[in-house]
C-alpha positions in Angstrom: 20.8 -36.3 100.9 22.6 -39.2 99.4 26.4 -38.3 97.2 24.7 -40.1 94.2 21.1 -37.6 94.2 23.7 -34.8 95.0 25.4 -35.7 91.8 22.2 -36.6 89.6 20.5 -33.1 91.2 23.7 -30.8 90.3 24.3 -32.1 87.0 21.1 -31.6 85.7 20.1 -27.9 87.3 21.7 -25.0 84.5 23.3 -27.6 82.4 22.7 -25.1 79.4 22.6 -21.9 80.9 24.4 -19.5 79.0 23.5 -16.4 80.6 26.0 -14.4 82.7 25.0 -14.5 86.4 26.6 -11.4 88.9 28.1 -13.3 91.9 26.3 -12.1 95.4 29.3 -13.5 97.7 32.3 -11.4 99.1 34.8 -14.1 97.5 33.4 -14.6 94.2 33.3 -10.9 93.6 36.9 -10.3 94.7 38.3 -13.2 93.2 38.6 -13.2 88.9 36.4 -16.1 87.7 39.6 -17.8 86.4 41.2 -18.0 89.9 38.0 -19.5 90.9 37.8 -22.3 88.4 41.8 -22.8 89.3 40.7 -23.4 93.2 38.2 -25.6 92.1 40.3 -27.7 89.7 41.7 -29.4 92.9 38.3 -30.8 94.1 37.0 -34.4 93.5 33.5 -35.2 92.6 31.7 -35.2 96.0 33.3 -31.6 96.8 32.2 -30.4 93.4 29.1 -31.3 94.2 28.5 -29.7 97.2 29.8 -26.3 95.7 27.6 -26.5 93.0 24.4 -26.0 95.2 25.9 -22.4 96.9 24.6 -21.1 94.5 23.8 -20.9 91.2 27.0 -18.7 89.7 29.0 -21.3 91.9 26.9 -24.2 90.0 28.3 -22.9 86.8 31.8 -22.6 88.0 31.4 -25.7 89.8 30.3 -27.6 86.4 32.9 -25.9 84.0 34.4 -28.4 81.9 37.5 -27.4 82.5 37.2 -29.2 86.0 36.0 -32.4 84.7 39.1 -33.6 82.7 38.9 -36.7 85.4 35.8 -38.0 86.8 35.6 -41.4 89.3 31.8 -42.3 89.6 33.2 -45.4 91.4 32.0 -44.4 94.9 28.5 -43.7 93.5 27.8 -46.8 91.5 24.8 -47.9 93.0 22.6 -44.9 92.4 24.1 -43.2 89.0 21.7 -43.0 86.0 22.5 -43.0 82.6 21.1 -39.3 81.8 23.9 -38.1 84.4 26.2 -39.5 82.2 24.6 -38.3 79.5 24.5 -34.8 81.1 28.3 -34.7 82.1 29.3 -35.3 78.6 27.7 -32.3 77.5 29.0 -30.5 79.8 33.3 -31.8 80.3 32.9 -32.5 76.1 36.6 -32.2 74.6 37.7 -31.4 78.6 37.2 -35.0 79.8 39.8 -37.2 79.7 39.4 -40.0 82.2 36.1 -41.2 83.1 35.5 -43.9 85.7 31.9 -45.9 85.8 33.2 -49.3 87.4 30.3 -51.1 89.0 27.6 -48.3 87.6 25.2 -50.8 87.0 22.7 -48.8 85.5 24.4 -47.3 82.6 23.3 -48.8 79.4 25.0 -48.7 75.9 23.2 -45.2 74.9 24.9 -43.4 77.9 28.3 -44.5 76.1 27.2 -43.5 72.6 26.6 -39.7 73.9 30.0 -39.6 75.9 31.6 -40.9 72.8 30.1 -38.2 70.5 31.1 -35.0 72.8 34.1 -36.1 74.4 36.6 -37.0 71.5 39.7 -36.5 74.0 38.7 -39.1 75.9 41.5 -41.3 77.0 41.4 -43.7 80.4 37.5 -45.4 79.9 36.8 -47.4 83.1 33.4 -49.8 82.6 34.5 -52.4 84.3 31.1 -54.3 85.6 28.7 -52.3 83.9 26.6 -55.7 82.9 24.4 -53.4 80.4 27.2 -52.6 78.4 27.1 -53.9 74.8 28.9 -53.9 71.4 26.4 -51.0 70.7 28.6 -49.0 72.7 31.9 -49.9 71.8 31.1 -49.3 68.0 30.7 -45.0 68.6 34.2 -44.8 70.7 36.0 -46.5 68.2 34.8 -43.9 65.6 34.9 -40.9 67.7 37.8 -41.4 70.0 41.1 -42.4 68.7 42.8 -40.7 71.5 41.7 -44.0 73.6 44.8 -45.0 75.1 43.2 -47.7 78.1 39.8 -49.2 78.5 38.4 -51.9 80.8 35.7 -53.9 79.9 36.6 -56.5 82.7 32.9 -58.3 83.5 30.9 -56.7 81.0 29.8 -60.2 79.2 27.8 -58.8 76.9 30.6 -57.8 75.0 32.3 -59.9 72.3 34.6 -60.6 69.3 32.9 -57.3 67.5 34.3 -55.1 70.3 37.3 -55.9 69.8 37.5 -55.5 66.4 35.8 -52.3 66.1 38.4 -50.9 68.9 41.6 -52.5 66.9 40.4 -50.2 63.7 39.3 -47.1 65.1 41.7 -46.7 68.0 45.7 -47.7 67.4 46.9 -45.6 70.6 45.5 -48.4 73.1 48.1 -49.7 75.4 45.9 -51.1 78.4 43.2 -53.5 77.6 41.0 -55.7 80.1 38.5 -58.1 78.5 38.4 -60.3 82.1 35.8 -62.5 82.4 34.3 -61.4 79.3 33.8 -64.9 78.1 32.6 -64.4 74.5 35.8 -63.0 73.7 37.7 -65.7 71.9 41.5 -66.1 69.5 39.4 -64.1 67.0 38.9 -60.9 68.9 42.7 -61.0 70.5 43.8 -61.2 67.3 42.4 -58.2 65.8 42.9 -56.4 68.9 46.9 -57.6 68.4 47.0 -56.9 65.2 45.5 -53.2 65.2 46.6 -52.1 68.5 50.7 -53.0 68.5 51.2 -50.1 70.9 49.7 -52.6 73.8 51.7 -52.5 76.9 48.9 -54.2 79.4 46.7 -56.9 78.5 44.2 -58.9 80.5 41.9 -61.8 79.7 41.3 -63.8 83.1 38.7 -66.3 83.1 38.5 -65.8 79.2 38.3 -69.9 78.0 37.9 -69.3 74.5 41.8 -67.4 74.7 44.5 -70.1 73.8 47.5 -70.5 72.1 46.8 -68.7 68.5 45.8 -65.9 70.4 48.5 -65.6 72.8 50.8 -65.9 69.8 49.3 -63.5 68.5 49.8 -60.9 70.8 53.7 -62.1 71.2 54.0 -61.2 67.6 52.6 -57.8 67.0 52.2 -56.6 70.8 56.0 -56.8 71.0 55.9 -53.5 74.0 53.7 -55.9 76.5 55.0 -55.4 80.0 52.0 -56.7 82.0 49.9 -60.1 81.0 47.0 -61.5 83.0 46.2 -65.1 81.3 44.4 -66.3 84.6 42.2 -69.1 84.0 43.0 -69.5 80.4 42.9 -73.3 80.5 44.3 -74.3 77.3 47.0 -72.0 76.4 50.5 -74.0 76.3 54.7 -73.6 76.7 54.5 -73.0 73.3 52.5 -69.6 73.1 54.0 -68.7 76.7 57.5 -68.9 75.3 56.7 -67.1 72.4 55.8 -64.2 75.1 59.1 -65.0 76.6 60.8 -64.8 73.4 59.1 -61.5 71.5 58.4 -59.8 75.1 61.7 -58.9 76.5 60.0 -56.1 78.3 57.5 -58.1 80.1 57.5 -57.2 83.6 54.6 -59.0 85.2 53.3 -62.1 84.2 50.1 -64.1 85.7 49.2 -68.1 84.3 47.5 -69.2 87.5 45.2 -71.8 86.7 46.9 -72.8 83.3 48.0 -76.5 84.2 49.2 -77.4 80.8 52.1 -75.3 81.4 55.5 -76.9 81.9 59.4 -75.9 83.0 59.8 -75.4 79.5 57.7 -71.9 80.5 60.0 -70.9 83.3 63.1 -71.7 81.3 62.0 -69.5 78.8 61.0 -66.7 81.0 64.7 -67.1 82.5 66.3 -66.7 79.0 64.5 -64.0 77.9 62.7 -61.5 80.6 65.7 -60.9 82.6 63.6 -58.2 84.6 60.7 -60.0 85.6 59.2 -58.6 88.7 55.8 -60.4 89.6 55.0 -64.2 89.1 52.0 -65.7 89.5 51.4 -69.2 88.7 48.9 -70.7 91.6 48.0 -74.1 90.6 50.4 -74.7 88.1 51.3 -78.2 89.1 53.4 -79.3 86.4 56.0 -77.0 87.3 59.2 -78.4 89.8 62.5 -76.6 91.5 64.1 -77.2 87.9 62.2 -74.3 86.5 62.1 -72.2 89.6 66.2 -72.5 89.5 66.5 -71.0 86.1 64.2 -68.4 86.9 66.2 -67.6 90.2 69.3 -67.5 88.4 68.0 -65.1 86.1 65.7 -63.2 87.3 67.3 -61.8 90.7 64.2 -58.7 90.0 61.7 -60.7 91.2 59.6 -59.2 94.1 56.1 -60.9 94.1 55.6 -64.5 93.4 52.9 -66.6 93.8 53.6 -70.3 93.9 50.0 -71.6 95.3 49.8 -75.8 94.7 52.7 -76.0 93.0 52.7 -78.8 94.7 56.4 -80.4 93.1 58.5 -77.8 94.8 60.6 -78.6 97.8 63.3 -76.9 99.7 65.8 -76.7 96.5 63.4 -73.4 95.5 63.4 -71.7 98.1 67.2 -71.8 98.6 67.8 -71.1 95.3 65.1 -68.1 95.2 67.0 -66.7 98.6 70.1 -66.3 96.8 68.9 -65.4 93.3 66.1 -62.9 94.4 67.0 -60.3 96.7 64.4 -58.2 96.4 61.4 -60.9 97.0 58.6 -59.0 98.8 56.1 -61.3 98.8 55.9 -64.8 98.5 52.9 -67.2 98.9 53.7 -71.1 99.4 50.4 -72.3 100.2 49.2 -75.9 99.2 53.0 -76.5 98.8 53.1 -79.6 100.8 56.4 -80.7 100.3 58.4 -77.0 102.1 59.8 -77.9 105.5 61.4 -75.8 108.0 64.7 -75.7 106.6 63.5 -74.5 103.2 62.4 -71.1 105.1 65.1 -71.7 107.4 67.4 -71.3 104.0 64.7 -68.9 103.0 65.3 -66.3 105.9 69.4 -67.0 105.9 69.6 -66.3 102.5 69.1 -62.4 103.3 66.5 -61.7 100.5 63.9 -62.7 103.6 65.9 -60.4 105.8 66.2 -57.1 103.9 63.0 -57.4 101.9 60.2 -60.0 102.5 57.0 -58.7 103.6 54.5 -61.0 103.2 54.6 -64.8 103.4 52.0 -67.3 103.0 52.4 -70.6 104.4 48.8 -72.2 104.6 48.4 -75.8 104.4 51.8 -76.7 104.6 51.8 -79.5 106.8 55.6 -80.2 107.3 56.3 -76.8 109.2 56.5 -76.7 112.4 57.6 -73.9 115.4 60.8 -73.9 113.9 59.9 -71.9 111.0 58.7 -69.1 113.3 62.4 -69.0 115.2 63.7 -68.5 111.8 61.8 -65.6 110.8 62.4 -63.8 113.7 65.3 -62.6 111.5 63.3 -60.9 108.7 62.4 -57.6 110.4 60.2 -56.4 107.4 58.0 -59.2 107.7 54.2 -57.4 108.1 52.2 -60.2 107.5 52.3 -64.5 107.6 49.5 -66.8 106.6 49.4 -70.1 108.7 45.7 -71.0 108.1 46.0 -75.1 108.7 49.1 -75.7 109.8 48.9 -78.3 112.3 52.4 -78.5 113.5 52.3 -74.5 114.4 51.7 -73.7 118.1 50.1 -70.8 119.7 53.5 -70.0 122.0 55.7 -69.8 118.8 53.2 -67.2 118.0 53.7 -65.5 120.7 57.3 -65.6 120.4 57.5 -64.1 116.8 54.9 -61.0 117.7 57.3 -60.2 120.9 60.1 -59.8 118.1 58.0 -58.5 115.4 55.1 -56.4 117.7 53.3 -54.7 114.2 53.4 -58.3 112.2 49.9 -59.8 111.3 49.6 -63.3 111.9 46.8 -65.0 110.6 46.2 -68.5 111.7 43.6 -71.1 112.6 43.2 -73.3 115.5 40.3 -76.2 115.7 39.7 -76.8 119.5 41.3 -79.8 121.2 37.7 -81.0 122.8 34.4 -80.8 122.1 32.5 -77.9 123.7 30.4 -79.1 127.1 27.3 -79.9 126.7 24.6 -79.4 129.6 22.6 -82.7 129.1 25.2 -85.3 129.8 27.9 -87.0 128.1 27.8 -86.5 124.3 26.2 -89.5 122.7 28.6 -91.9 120.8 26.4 -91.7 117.7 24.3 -89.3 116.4 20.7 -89.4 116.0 20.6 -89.9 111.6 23.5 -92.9 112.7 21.1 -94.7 115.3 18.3 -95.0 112.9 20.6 -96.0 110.1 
């Protein structure tokens, strides 16, 4: 029997049975019925499960409330219904307290009303791809559970604006929002959310379009706690809201504008003044930026351990230098598309001793100025678990060789197109092919 009709048959059998039932097994007649539900307190949802069909006094210990504070339907997301939901909430009511339904496809907006009216304690709500949620849902949490301190609503585009608004009145405690790729959401929903919810520490709204500066302002202004930001894909926002981040956010910790190519070194200067403890930058395709930003930042910044520098196409050798000395706990570092890196920028890289002590992962693909010699200078970085040479030309299969004999447990990921055409078995290939001789 499938986990997912394990779950939908258990939850439903004696889900209001109230009568006392006399245990029939050695253990459970030994052991006091509170040292019972203790033991299984420690089981996840599959185990619980299973010990809920022993028997039927083990079905009502096995569907106490009390061991249902945290439920993660993620593994069974394909077959969940919305009465199980439905059923669980009676059941955990003011117990549950973290509920995860990512990818449970066929829970619909009701499902959501009935959790929100039995579990008031409710505080971690996962509904991330759950494409039949609706405002209709949102509207009963943000009455009946202002102990909400996270939700993710990432790919559920049904929701909108009126989400947002309804969560920013009825539940102030938020501190993690995701609204990814929910693309109704526009500055009129971040806004409110800003504006209601200052306690935000987390906030995400990749591949959101309608998001731009006003709204980006906005959570600068009132959202002054945010430590992580996810803008991804938020094509118009500028330097000037970014900067304001910079400015009102000195606790921002990670930070991702990949994709936003209106954005300047007037961004990274800021984020050099002001976020001194920056640990994770991503800004793939940000091509406007050149080593004059990346300088201040690695003057500044020397926390920085992820960074993502994907067609920033400007940079040259001056970042990486400067990014060896003034970041020496860089862990990962991705390069690719940066076509103007040669060897000695990772030579620089590797001497600089932030690649030697720390640097795990480095992504090199499509450079097209590197050559062996950028292998024989990362033989030095004896952390190094993983290098991305996908299209460099210049890189040989012996230098391979050479930097797994030193570094036996590094994964190297590269891609070579054959020198010659396979054989064929019918003669010499023909000089054109057939679409080209009738042409």
């Amino acid at each position: 029997m499938k986990s997912a009709d394990k779950m939908n048959q258990v939850v439903s059998r004696y889900r209001f049975e109230k009568t006392y039932i006399i245990p029939e097994d050695e253990i459970s007649k030994k052991l006091p019925k509170e040292i019972l539900l203790r033991i299984l307190s420690y089981l996840d949802v599959t185990s619980l499960c299973r010990c809920g069909q022993v028997s039927r006094y083990w079905n009502i210990l096995a569907l106490d409330g009390s061991n249902w504070q945290k439920i993660n339907l993620f593994d069974f997301q394909r077959d969940i219904e919305g009465t199980v939901i439905e059923n669980i909430s009676l059941r955990c009511g003011g117990f549950l307290k973290y509920l995860c339904l990512r990818g449970c496809q066929s829970v619909g907006s009701q499902s959501i009303r009935t959790l929100a009216q039995h579990c008031h304690n409710i505080e971690h709500l996962d509904l991330a791809e759950c494409k039949k949620i609706t405002d209709v849902a949102i509207q009963p949490l943000s009455k009946n559970c202002s102990k909400l301190t996270a939700i993710n609503l990432e790919s559920c585009s049904e929701i909108s604006d009126c989400s947002l608004k309804a969560l920013s009145d009825g539940c102030p405690n938020l501190t993690e929002i995701n609204v990814s790729w929910c693309n109704l959401i526009t500055e009129n929903g971040v806004e409110a959310i800003a504006r209601g919810c200052n306690k935000v520490k987390k906030f995400s709204s990749k591949g959101c379009k309608q998001v731009n500066d006003r709204a980006v302002i906005a959570l600068a202004l009132f959202c002054p706690n945010i430590e992580v930001l996810n803008l991804h894909s938020c094509e118009t926002i500028t330097d000037a809201s970014v900067s304001k981040i910079a400015e009102k956010c000195i606790n921002l910790r990670q930070l991702c504008v990949s994709k936003c190519c209106e954005l300047t070194d007037h961004t990274l200067i800021a984020l050099a003044t002001y976020n001194h403890y920056l640990n994770t930058l991503e800004v793939a395709g940000c091509t406007q930026f050149t080593d004059s930003g990346f300088i201040a930042l690695a003057k500044n910044c020397k926390y920085l351990e992820r960074m993502d520098l994907e067609e920033c196409s400007q940079i040259t050798d001056a970042t990486l230098s400067n990014l060896a000395v003034g970041c020496p706990s860089l862990e990962k570092l991705t390069l690719s598309h940066c076509e103007l890196i040669t060897d000695e920028g990772i030579r620089q890289l590797a001497a600089g001793g932030c690649a030697a002590e720390s640097l795990s992962v480095l992504e090199l693909d499509n450079c097209p100025l590197i050559t062996d010699a950028t292998l024989e200078h990362l033989i030095s970085c004896h952390n190094l678990q993983r290098i991305e040479l996908y299209d460099c030309q210049l890189i040989s299969r012996n230098a391979i060789r050479r930097l797994r004999n030193h570094l036996p447990n590094i994964k190297v990921h590269a891609y070579f197109a054959p020198v010659t055409p396979p054989p064929t078995s019918n003669g010499p290939r023909p000089r054109y092919c057939r679409c080209c001789e009738i042409l």
